[in-house]
C-alpha positions as CSV (number, residue, x, y, z in Angstrom):
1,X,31.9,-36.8,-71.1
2,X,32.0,-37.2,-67.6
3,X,33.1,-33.6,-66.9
4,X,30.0,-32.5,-69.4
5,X,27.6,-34.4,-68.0
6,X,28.7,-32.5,-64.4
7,X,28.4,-29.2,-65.8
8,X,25.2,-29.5,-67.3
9,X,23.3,-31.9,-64.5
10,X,25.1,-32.0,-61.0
11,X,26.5,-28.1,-61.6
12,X,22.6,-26.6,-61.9
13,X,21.7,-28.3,-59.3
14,X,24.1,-28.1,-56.7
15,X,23.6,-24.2,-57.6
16,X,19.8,-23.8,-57.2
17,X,20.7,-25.8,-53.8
18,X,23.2,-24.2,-52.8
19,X,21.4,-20.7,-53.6
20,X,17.6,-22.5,-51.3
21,X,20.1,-23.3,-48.9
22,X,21.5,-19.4,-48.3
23,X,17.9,-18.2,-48.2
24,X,16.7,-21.2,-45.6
25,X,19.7,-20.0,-43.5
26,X,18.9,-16.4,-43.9
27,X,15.2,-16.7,-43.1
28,X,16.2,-18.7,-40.4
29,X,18.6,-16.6,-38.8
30,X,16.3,-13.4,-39.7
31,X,13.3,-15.0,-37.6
32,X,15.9,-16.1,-34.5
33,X,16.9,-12.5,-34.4
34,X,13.3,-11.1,-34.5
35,X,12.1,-13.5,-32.1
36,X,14.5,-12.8,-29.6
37,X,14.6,-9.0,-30.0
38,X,10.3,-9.4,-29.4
39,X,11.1,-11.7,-26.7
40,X,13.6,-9.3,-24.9
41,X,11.5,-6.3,-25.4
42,X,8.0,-8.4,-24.2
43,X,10.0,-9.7,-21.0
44,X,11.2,-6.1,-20.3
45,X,7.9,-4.5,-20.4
46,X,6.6,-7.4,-17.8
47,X,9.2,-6.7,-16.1
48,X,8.4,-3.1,-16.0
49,X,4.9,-3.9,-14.7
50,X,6.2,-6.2,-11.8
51,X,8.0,-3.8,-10.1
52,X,5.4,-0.9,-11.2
53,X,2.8,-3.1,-9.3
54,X,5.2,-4.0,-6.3
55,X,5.6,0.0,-5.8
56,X,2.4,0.2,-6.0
57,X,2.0,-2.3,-3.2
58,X,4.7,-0.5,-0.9
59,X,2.8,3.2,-1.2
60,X,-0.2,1.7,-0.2
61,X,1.4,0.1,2.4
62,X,3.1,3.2,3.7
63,X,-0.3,4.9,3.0
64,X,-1.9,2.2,5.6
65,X,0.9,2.5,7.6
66,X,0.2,6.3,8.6
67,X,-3.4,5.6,8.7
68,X,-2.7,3.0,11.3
69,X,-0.6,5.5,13.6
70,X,-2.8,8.0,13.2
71,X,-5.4,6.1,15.1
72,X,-3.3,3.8,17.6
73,X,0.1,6.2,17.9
74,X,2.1,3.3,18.2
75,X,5.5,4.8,16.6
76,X,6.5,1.3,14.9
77,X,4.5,2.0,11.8
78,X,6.9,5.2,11.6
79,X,9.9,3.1,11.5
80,X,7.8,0.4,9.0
81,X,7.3,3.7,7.3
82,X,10.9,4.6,7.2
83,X,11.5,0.7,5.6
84,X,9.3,1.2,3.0
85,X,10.2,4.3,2.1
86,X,13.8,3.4,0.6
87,X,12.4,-0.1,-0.2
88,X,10.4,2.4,-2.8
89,X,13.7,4.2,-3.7
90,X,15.3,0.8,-4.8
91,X,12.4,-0.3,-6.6
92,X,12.3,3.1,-8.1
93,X,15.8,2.8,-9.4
94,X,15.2,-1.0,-11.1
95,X,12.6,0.9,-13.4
96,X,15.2,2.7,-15.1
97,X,16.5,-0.3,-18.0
98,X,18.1,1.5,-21.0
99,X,15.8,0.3,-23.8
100,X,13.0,2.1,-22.1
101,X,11.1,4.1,-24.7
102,X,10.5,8.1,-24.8
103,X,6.9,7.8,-23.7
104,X,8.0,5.6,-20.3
105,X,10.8,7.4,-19.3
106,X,8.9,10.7,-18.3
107,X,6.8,8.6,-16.6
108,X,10.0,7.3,-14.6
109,X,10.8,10.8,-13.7
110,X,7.4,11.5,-12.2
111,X,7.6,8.3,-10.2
112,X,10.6,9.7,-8.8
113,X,10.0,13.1,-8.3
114,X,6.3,11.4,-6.3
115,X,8.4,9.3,-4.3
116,X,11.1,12.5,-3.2
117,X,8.4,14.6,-2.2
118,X,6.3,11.9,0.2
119,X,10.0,11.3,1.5
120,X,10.8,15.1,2.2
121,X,6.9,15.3,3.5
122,X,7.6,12.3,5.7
123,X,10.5,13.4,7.2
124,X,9.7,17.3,7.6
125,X,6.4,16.3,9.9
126,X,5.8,18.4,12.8
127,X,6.0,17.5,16.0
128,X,3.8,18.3,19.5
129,X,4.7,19.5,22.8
130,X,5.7,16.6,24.2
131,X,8.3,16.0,21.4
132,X,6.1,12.9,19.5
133,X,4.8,13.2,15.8
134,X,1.9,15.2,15.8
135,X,-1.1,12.9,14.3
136,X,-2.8,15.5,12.7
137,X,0.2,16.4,10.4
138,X,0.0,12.6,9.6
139,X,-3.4,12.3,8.7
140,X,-3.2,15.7,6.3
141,X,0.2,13.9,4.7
142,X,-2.4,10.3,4.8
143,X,-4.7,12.4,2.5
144,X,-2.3,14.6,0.0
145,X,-1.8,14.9,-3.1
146,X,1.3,13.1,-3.4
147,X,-0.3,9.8,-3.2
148,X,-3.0,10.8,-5.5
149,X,0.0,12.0,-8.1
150,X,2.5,8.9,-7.6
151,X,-1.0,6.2,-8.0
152,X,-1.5,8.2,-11.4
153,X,2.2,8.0,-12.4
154,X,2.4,4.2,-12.1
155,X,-0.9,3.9,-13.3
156,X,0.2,5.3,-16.6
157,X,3.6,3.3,-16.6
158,X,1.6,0.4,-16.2
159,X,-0.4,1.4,-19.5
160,X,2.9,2.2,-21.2
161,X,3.9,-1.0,-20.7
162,X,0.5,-2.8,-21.6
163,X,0.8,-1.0,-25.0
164,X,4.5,-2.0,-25.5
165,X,3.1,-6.0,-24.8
166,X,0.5,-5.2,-26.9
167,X,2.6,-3.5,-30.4
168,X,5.2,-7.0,-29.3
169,X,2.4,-9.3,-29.8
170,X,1.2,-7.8,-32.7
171,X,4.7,-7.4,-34.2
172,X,5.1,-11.5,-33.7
173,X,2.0,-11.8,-35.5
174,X,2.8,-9.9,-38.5
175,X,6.2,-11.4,-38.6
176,X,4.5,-14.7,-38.3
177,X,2.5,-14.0,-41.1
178,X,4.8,-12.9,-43.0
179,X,7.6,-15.9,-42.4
180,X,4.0,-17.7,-43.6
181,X,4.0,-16.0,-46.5
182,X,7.7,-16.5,-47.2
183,X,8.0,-20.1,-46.8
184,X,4.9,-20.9,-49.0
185,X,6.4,-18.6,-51.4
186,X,9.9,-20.6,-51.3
187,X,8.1,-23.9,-51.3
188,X,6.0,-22.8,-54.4
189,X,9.1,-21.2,-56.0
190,X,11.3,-24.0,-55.5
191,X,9.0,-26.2,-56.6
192,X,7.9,-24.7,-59.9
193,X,11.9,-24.0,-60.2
194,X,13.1,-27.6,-59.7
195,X,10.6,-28.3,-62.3
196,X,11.8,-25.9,-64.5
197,X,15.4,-27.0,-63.8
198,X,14.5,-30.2,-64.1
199,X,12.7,-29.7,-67.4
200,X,16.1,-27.9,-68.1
201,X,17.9,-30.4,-67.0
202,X,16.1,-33.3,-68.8
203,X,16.7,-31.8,-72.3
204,X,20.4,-31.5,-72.0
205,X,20.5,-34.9,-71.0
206,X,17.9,-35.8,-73.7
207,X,20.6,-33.3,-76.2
208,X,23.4,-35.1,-74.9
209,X,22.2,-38.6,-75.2
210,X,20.9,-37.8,-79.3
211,X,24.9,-36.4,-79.8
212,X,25.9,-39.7,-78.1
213,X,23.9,-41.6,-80.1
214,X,24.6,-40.0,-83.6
215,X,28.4,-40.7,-82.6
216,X,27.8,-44.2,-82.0
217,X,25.6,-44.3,-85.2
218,X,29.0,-42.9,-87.2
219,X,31.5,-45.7,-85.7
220,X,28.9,-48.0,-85.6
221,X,28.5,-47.6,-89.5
222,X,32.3,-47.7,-90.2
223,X,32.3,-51.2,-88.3
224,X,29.4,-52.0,-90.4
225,X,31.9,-52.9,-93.4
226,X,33.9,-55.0,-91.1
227,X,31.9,-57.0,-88.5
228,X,28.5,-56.3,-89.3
229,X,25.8,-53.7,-89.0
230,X,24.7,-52.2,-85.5
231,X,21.4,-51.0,-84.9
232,X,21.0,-47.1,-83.5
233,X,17.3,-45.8,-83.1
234,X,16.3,-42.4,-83.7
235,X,15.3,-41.8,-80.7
236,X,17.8,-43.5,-78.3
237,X,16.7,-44.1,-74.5
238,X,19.4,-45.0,-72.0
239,X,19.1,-48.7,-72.5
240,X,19.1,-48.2,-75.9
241,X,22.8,-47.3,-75.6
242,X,23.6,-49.5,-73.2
243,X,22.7,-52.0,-75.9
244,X,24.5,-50.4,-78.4
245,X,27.5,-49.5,-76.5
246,X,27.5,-53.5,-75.4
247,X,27.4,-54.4,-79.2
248,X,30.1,-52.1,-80.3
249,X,32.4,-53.5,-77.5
250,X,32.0,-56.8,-78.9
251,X,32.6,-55.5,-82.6
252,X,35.4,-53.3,-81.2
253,X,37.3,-56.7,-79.5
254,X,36.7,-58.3,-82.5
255,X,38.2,-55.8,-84.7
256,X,40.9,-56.1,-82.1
257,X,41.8,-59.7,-82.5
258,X,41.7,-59.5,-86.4
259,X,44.4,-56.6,-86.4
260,X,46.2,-58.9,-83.8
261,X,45.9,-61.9,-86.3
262,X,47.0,-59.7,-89.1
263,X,50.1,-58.4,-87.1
264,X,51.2,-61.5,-86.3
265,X,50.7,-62.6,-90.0
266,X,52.6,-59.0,-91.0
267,X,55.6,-59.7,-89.0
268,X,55.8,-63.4,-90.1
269,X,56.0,-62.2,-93.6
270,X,58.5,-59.6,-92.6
271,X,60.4,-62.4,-91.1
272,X,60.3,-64.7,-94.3
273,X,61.2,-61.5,-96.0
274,X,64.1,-60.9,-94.1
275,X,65.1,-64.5,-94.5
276,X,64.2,-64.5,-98.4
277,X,66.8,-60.9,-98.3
278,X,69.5,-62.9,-96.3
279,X,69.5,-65.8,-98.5
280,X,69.8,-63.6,-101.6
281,X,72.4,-61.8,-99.9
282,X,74.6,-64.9,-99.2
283,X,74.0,-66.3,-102.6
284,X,75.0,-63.2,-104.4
285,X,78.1,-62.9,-101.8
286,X,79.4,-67.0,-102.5
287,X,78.4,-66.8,-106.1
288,X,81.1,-64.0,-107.3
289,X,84.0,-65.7,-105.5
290,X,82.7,-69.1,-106.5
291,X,82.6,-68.1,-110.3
292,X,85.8,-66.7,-110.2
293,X,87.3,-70.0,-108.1
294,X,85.5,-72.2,-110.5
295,X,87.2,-70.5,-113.7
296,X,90.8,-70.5,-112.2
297,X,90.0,-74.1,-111.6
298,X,89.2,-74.4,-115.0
299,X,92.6,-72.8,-116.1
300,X,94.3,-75.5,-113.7
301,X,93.5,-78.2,-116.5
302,X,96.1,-77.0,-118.5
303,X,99.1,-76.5,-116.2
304,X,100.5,-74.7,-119.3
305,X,97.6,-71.4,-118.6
306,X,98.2,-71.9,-114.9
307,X,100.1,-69.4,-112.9
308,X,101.2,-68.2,-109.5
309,X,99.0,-65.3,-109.9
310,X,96.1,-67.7,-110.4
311,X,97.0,-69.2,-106.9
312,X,96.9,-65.4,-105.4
313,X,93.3,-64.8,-106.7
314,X,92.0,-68.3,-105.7
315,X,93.6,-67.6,-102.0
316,X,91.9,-63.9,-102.1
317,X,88.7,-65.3,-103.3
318,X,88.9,-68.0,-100.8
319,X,89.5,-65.4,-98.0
320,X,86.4,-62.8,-99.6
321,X,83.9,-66.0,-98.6
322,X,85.6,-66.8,-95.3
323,X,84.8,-63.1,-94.4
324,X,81.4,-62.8,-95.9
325,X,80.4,-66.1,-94.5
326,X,81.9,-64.6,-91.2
327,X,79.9,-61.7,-91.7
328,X,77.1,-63.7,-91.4
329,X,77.8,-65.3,-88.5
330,X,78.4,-62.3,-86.5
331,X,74.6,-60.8,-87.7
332,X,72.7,-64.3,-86.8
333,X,75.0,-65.4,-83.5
334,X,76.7,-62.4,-82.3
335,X,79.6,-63.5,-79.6
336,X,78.8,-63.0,-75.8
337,X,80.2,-59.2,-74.4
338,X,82.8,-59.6,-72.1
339,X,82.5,-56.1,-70.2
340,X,85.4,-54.7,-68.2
341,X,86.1,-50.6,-67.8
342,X,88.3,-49.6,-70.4
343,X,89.9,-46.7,-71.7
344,X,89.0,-44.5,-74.6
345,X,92.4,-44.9,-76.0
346,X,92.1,-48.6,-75.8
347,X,89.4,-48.2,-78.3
348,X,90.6,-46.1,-80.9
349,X,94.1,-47.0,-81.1
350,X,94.0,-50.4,-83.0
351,X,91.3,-49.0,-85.2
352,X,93.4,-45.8,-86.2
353,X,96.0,-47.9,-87.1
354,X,94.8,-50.1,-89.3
355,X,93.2,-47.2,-91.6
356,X,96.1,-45.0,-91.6
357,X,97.7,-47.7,-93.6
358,X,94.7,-47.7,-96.0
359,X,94.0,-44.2,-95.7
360,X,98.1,-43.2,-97.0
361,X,97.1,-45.5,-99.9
362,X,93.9,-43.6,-101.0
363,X,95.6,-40.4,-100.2
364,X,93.3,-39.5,-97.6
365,X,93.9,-37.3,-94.4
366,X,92.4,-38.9,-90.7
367,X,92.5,-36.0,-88.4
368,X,91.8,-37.5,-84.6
369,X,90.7,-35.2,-82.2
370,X,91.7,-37.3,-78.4
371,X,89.3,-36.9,-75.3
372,X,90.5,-36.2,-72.7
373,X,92.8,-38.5,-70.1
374,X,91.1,-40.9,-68.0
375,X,87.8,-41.0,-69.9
376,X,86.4,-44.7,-69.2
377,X,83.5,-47.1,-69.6
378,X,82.7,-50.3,-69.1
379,X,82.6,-51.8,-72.6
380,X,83.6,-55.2,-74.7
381,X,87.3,-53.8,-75.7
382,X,86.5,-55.9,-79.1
383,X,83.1,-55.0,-79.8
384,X,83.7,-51.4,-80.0
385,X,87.1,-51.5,-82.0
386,X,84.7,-53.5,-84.4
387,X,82.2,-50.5,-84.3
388,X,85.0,-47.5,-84.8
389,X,86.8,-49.8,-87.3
390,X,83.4,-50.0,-89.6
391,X,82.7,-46.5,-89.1
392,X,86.0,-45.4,-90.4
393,X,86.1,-48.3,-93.1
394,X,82.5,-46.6,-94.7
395,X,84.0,-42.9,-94.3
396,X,87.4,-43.9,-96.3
397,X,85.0,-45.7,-98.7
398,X,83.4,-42.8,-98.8
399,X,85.7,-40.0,-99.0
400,X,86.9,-38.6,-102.1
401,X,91.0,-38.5,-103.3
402,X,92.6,-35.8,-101.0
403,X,89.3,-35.6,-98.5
404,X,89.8,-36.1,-95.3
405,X,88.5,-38.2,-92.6
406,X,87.5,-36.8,-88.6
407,X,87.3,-39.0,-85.6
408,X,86.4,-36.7,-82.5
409,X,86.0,-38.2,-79.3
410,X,84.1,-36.1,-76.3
411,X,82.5,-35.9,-72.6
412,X,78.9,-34.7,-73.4
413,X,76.4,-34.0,-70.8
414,X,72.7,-33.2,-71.7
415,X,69.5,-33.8,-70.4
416,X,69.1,-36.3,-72.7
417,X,72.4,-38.0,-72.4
418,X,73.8,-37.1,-68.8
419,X,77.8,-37.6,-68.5
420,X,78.3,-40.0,-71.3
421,X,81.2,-40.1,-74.5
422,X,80.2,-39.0,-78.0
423,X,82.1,-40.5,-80.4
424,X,81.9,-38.7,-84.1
425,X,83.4,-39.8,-87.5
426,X,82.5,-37.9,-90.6
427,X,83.9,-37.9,-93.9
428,X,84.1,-35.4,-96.8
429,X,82.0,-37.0,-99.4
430,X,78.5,-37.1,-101.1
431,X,76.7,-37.5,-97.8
432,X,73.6,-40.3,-97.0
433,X,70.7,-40.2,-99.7
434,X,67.9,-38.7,-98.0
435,X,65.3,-41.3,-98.9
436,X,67.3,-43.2,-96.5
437,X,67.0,-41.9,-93.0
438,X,66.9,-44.8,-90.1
439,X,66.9,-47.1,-92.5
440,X,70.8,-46.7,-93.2
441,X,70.9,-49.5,-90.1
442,X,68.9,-51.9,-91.3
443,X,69.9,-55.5,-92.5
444,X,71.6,-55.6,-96.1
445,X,71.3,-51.9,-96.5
446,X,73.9,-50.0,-98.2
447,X,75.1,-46.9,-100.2
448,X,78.0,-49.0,-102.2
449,X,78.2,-51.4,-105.4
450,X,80.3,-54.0,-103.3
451,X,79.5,-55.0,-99.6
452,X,76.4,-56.9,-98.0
453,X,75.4,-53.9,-95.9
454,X,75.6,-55.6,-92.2
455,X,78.3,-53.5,-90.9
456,X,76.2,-51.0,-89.7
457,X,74.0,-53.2,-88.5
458,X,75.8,-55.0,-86.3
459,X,77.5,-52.1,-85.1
460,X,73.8,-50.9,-83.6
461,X,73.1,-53.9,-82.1
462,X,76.5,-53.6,-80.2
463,X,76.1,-50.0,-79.1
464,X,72.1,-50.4,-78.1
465,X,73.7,-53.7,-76.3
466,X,76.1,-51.2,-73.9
467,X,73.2,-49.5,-73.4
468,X,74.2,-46.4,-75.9
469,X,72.5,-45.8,-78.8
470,X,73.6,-44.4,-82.9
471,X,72.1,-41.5,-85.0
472,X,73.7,-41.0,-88.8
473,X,73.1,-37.7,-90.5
474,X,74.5,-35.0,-93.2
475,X,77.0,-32.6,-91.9
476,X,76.5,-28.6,-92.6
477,X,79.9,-29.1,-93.7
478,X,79.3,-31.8,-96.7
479,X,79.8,-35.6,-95.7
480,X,78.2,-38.3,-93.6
481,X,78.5,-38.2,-89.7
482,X,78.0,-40.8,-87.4
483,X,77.7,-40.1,-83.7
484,X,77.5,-43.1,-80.9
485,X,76.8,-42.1,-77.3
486,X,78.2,-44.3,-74.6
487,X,77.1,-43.9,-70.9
488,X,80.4,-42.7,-69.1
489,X,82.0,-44.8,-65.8
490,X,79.1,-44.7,-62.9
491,X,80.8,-42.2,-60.2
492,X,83.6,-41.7,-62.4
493,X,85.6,-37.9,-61.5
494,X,87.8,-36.6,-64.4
495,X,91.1,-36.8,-63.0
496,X,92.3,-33.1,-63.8
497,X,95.3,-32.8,-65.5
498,X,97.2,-29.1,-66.9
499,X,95.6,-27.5,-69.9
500,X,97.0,-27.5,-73.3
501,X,96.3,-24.7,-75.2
502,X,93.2,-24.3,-76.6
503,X,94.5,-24.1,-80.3
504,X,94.9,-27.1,-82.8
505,X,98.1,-28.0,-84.4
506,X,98.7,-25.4,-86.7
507,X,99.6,-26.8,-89.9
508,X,98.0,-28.0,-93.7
509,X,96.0,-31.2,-94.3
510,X,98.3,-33.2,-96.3
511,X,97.5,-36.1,-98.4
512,X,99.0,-39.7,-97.0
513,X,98.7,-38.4,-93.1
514,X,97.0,-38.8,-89.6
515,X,96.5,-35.4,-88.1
516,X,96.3,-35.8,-84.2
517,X,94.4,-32.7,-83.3
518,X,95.0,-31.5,-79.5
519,X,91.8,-29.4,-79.2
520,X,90.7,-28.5,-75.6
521,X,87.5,-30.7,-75.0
């Protein structure tokens, strides 16, 4: 909602700044550049003048200046003359700036050429007998042309320079006007656009609020037939849905705390379910042996009936309740582990044992596939002999005459289960039932006519207890397979020891045997 809400609303906006912005800056940085170029070009053109009237000033002072000795013959105004005349030549030379236009720099040029010839006049005057300056050749130089020509030069860069002012000024003004023209142009366009935009604007967060509202009108009718109705207008306003919103919360907490209650009340019926299961188990579990101690008791009446083999059945009836009632001990008050690292042979060797007995009785093959030396992990010895015993008890129960049963023990490392053992057993029979799944670990579950289905059970809780975990599936093979995952020795390093080969023990599954297979891990 949030990001919506930002793409239609603060987005637009943040553009048509953004975009006012750019052209203030431009406008701003076009009007600083015309300014200064006017500015530049206006103090040139004064400057132009200054020194055009300062020239001015020093050929009429040179002009007075031969007047002066034309009358008195006093031979300093000659050397004042001499003074002013390359004063003129370095004024001359400061009217020459590079951004002087086509119609000045002729102009220049005429100055110039003015100011050369009243020098070469000046210093090619003739002299009288007595080796002075002669004062009429002063007086005809006084009244030449080349004053006459240099007054008319400046007088027309003067002009030139007038007009240049003049076209700056005007220039300012039109670009005035026209920055006039600009900004009341922005100022009308931006307005009439942040009305438009906010016109825009306004109806997406009008459309906006309506889908809002028509969203809170669907939940709020499907809490209608559990807490109550909640009013939605038509036409929501933003306080409207504040109000709404408000309500819903307190409908929503409500609904909360029911679906809390009716947990609670769930699991509590689970629980007396599971209790009403247990106590139907342990009935039906003390009842057969109790039936069949009560009817040899019976017998006992008449010593005549009564027989040794009587005494067998009451002892093995006696011991089927010690372990069912066992049984039920370990489920509801499981023994403390008493952790210690441990080998994997430690585990499996007890357990293999006591089956091969059984298993040469059902005529059932165990083939053991050994891990590798030096595999440890820090375990309750007992615990797990319990959990490979039970697994191998349900595969023989399972398996079929002449089947075989497969432990396979192995260092796995996964992403899932970094460095830890993988214990397998599978069988060769029917398989799990597939309506089954997970729950083939639950409490009094079980795929046989005799048993009270805890084994598995209680194995679980032992391997989730070492911090391991159990999965039960169907073999591509045919069969059940149970895998349990145990972390592996924190730090531990596989001692290396010399290969065997990488082939099994060559030879037939026989009936009645325990197949130790030697296969590379």
């Amino acid at each position: 909602m949030q990001r919506r809400l930002f793409m239609q609303v603060t987005l637009p906006i943040a553009m048509v700044g953004a975009l006012l912005l750019a052209i203030g800056l431009y406008g701003a940085w076009r009007v600083h550049r015309l300014h200064k170029r006017s500015t530049d070009i206006v103090a040139e053109n004064v400057a132009g003048i200054r020194r055009a009237e300062q020239l001015r000033a020093i050929i009429q002072q040179s002009n007075y200046r031969l007047k002066r000795f034309s009358s008195t013959g006093d031979e300093r105004h000659l050397d004042e003359i001499n003074r002013l005349i390359r004063e003129a030549h370095q004024r001359q030379r400061q009217m020459t700036p590079v951004s002087q236009t086509a119609e000045a720099s002729p102009l220049i040029g005429r100055i110039r050429a003015s100011i050369d010839d009243f020098s070469t006049a000046f210093g090619q005057m003739g002299l009288s007998a007595d080796g002075r300056v002669c004062p009429q050749a002063v007086v005809q130089l006084a009244d030449s042309a080349v004053f006459d020509d240099l007054f008319a030069a400046l007088d027309d860069y003067i002009a030139v320079n007038d007009q240049q002012v003049d076209h700056s000024s005007r220039r300012n003004q039109t670009t005035a006007n026209r920055l006039m023209f600009g900004l009341l142009l922005l100022g009308t366009c931006g307005g009439v656009a942040g009305l438009l935009l906010g016109y825009a604007i306004a109806r997406r967060v009008g459309r906006t609020i309506i889908e809002v509202a028509v969203s809170l009108g669907d939940v709020a009718g499907k809490l209608n037939k559990v807490v109550g109705p909640v009013a939605v207008t038509a036409n929501p306003r933003i306080y409207d849905l504040e109000m709404v919103l408000q309500t819903i919360s307190q409908h929503v907490s409500t609904v909360v705390e029911r679906l809390q209650a009716s947990e609670r009340e769930t699991l509590r019926a689970e629980q007396l379910a599971a209790m009403g299961q247990l106590a139907a188990g342990m009935a039906h579990e003390i009842r057969n042996p109790l039936t069949s101690m009560k009817a040899i008791v019976q017998l006992a009446e008449n010593p005549e009936d009564f027989s040794a083999q009587d005494i067998r059945i009451l002892e093995e009836e006696i011991a089927r309740l010690e372990q069912s009632v066992q049984a039920f001990l370990d489920y509801a008050r499981p023994a403390p582990a008493e952790k210690r690292e441990i080998t994997l042979e430690e585990i499996v060797e007890q357990p293999l044992a006591l089956m091969a007995r059984r298993a040469d009785r059902q005529g059932i093959a165990i083939v053991f596939v050994p891990p590798r030396p030096h595999l440890r992990v820090i375990a309750d010895l007992v615990q797990l002999r319990q959990v490979v015993l039970n697994l191998l008890l349900n595969a023989l129960e399972a398996t079929p005459l002449e089947g075989a049963v497969r432990l396979e023990i192995a260092r796995k490392s996964d992403e899932n289960h970094d460095d830890s053992i993988c214990i397998r057993v599978s069988d060769s029979g029917h398989g799990l039932p597939d309506h089954l799944g997970n729950r083939i670990f639950d409490p009094f579950v079980t795929t046989k006519e005799t048993g009270i289905g805890l084994g598995l059970s209680i194995s679980r809780r032992i391997v989730e207890d070492h911090g391991g975990q159990i999965t039960a599936a169907n073999s591509p093979q045919g069969g059940a397979l149970f895998t349990v995952r145990l972390p592996l020795v924190s730090g531990h390093n596989q001692t290396t020891t010399p290969e065997r080969s990488n082939s099994k023990v060559e030879r037939p599954l026989r009936v009645c045997e325990l197949v130790i297979d030697r296969e590379t891990n």
